[in-house]
Residue frames relative to the residue before (quaternion, step in Angstrom):
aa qw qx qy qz dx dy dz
X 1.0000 0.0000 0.0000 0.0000 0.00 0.00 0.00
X 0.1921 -0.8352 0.5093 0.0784 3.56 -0.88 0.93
X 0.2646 -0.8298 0.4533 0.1896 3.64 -0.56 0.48
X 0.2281 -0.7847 0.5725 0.0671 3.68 -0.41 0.75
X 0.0818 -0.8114 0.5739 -0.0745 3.30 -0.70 1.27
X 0.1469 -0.9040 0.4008 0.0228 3.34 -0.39 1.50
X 0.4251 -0.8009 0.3943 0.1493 3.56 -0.35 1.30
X 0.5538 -0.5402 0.5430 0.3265 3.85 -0.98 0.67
X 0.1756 -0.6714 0.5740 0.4347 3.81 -0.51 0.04
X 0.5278 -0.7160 0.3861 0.2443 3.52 -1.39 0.73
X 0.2094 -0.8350 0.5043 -0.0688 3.47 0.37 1.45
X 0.3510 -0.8670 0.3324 0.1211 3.30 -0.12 1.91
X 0.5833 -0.5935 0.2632 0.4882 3.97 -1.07 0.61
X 0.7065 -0.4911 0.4196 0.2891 2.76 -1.73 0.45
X 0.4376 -0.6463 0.4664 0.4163 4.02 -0.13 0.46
X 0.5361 -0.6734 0.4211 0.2860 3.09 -1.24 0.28
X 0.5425 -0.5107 0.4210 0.5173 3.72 -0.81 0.35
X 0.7232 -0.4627 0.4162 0.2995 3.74 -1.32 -0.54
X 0.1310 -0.7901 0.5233 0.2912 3.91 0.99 0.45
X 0.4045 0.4979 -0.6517 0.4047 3.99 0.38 0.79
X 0.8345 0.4138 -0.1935 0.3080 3.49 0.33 -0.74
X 0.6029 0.5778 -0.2616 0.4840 3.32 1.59 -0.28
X 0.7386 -0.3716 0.4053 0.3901 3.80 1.08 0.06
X 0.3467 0.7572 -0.5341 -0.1454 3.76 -1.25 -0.57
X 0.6404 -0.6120 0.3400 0.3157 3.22 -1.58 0.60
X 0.0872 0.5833 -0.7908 -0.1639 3.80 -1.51 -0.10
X 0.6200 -0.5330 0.5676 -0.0967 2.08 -2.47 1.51
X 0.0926 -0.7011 0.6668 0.2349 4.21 0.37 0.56
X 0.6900 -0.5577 0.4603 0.0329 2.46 -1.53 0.61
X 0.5602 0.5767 -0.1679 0.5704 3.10 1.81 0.03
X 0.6975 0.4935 -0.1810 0.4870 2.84 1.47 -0.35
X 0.5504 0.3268 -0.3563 0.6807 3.81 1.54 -0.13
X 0.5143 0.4903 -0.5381 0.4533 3.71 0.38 -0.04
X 0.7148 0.4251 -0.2512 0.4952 3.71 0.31 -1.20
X 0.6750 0.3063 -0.3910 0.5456 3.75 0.77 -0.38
X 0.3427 0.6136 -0.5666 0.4301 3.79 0.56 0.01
X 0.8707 0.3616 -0.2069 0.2612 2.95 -0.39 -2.10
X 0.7385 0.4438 -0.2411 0.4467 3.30 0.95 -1.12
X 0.4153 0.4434 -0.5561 0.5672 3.97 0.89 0.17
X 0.5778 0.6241 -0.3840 0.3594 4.05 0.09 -1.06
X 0.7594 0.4705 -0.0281 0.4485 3.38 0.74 -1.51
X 0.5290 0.5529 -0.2924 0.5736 3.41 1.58 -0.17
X 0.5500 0.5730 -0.4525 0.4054 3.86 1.42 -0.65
X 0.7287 -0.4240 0.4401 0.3091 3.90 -1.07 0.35
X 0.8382 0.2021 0.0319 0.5055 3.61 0.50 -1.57
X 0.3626 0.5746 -0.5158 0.5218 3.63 1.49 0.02
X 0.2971 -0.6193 0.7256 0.0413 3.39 -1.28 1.50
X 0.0749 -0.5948 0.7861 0.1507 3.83 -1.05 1.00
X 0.3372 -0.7985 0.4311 -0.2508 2.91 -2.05 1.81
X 0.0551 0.7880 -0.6024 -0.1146 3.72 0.76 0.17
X 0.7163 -0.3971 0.5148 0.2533 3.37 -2.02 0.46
X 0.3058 0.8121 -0.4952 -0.0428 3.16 -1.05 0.66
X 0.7653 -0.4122 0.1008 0.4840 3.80 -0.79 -0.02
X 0.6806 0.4880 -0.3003 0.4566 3.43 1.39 -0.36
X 0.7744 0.2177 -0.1674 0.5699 3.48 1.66 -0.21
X 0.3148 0.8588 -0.3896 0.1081 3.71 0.67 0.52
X 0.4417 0.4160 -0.5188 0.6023 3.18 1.48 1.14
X 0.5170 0.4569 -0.4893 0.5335 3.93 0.59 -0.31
X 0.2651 -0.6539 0.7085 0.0139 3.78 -0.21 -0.49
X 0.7331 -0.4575 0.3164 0.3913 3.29 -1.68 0.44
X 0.3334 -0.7909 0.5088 0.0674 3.36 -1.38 0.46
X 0.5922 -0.1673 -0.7519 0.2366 2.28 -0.98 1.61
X 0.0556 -0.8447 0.5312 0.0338 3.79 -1.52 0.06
X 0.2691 -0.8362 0.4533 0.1511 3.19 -0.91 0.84
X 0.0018 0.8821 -0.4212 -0.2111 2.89 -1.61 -0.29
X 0.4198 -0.8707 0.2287 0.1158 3.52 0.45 0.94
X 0.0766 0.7972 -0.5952 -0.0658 3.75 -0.48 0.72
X 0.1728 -0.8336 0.5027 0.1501 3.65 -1.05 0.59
X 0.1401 -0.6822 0.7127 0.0837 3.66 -0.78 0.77
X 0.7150 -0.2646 0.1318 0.6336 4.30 -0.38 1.57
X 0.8866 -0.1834 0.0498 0.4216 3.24 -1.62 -0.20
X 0.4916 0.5941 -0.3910 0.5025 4.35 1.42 -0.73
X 0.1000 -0.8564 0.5030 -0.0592 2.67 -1.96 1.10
X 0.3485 -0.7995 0.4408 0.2122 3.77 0.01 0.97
X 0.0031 0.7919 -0.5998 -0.1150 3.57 -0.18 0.36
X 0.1394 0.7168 -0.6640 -0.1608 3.65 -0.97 0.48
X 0.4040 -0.7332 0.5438 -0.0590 3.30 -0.79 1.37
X 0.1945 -0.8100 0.5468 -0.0836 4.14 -0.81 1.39
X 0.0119 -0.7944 0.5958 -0.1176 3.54 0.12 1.53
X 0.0725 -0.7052 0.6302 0.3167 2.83 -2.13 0.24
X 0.2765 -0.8637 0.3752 0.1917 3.70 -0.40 0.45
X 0.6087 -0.6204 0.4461 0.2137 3.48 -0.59 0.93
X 0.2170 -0.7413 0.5846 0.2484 4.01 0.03 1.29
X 0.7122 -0.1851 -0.6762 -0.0359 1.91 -2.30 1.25
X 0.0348 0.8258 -0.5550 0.0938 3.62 0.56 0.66
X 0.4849 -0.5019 0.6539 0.2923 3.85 -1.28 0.45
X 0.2936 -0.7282 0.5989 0.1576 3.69 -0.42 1.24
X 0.7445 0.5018 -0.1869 0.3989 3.34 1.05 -0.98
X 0.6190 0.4820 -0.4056 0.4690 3.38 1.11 -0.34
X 0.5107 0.6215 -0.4083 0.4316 3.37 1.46 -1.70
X 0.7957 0.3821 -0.3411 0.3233 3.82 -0.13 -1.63
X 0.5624 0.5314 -0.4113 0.4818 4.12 1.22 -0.61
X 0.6096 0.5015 -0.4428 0.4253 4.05 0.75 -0.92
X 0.7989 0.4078 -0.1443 0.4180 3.54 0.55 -1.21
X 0.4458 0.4600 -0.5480 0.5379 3.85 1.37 0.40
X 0.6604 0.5497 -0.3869 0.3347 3.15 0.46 -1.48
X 0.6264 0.5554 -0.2926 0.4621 3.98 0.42 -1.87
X 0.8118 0.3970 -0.2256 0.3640 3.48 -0.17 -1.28
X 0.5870 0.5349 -0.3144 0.5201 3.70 1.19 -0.80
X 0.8320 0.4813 -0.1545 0.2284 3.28 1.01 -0.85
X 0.4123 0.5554 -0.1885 0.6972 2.86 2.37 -0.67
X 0.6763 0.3799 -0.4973 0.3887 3.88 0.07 -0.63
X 0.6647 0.4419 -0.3559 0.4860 3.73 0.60 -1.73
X 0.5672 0.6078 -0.4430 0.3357 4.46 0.39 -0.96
X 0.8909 0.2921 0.0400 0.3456 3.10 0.35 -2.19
X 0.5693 0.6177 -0.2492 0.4819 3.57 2.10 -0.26
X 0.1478 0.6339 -0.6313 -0.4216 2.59 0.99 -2.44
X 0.5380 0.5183 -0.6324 0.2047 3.61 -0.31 0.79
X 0.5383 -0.7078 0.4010 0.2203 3.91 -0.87 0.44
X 0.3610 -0.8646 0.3461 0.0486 3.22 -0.15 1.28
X 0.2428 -0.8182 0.5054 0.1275 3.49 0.32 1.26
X 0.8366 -0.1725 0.1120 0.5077 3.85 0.69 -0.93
X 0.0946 -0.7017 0.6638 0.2411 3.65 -1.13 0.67
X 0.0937 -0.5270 0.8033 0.2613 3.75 -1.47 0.65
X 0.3124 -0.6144 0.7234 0.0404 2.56 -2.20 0.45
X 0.1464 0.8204 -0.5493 -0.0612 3.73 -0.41 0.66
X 0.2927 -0.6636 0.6333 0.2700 3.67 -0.70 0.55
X 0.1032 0.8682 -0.4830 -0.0486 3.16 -0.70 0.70
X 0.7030 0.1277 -0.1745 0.6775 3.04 1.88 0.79
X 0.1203 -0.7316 0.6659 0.0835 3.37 -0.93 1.05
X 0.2730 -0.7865 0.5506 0.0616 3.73 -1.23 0.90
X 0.1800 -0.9174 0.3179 0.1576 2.90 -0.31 0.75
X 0.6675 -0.3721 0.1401 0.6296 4.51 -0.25 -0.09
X 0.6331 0.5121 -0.4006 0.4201 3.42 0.95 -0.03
X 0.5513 -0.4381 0.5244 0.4787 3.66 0.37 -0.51
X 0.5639 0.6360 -0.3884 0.3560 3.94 0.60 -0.83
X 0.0772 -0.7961 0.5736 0.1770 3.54 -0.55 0.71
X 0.8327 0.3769 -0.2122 0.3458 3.32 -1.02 0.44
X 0.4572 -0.6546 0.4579 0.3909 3.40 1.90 -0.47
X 0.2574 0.8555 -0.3808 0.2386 3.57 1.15 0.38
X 0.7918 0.2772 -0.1344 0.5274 3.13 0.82 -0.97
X 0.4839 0.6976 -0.3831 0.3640 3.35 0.94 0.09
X 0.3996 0.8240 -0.3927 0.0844 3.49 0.16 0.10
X 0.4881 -0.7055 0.4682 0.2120 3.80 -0.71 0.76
X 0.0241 -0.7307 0.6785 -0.0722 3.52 -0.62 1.34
């Protein structure tokens, strides 16, 4: 005995209305900064950082900041990195992450990520090698 299974023809979607008429979103700018930082923080050797009394113009770590030319976006993007890390691989992982998470999770097009290390930490907790000093 054989069974015969009968399919629906497949009756294509309806088009879409006109997205002029439906409204549209904006992104603050506060908000691809915060995705910046927090793709950053997803790298391996990106130290996450809070402000503190020995660094309270460095502020928290990592952080962004965003410039926009129309719908493009510049990200420049503040890391610290865990020593003995590749400064250069670290800063290529985190163009690459952050470009990719803004244009993924935004849809906006990423014109440039900077990357600045602006602290490297070291197996102590000590950033910068501060306390370290020959006597």
């Amino acid at each position: 005995m054989t069974e015969t299974t009968l399919q629906r023809p497949v009756t294509p979607a309806a088009p879409r209305p006109d997205s002029a008429g439906r409204g549209h979103l904006t992104i603050a700018d506060r908000v691809i900064e915060k995705t910046a930082a927090r793709a950053a923080a997803d790298i391996a050797s990106v130290i996450s950082s809070r402000s503190s009394l020995r660094h309270p113009v460095a502020g928290a770590l990592p952080r962004a900041d965003v410039r926009r030319n129309g719908r493009r976006v510049r990200v420049r993007v503040l890391i610290a990195v865990a020593w003995p890390a590749s400064l250069p691989e670290v800063a290529r992982a985190v163009r690459n992450h952050v470009s990719r998470q803004v244009q993924t999770l935004l849809d906006l097009p990423v014109e440039a990520v900077d990357v600045i290390v602006s602290r490297v930490v070291f197996e102590s907790g000590t950033p910068d090698d501060e306390d370290r000093r020959v006597r």
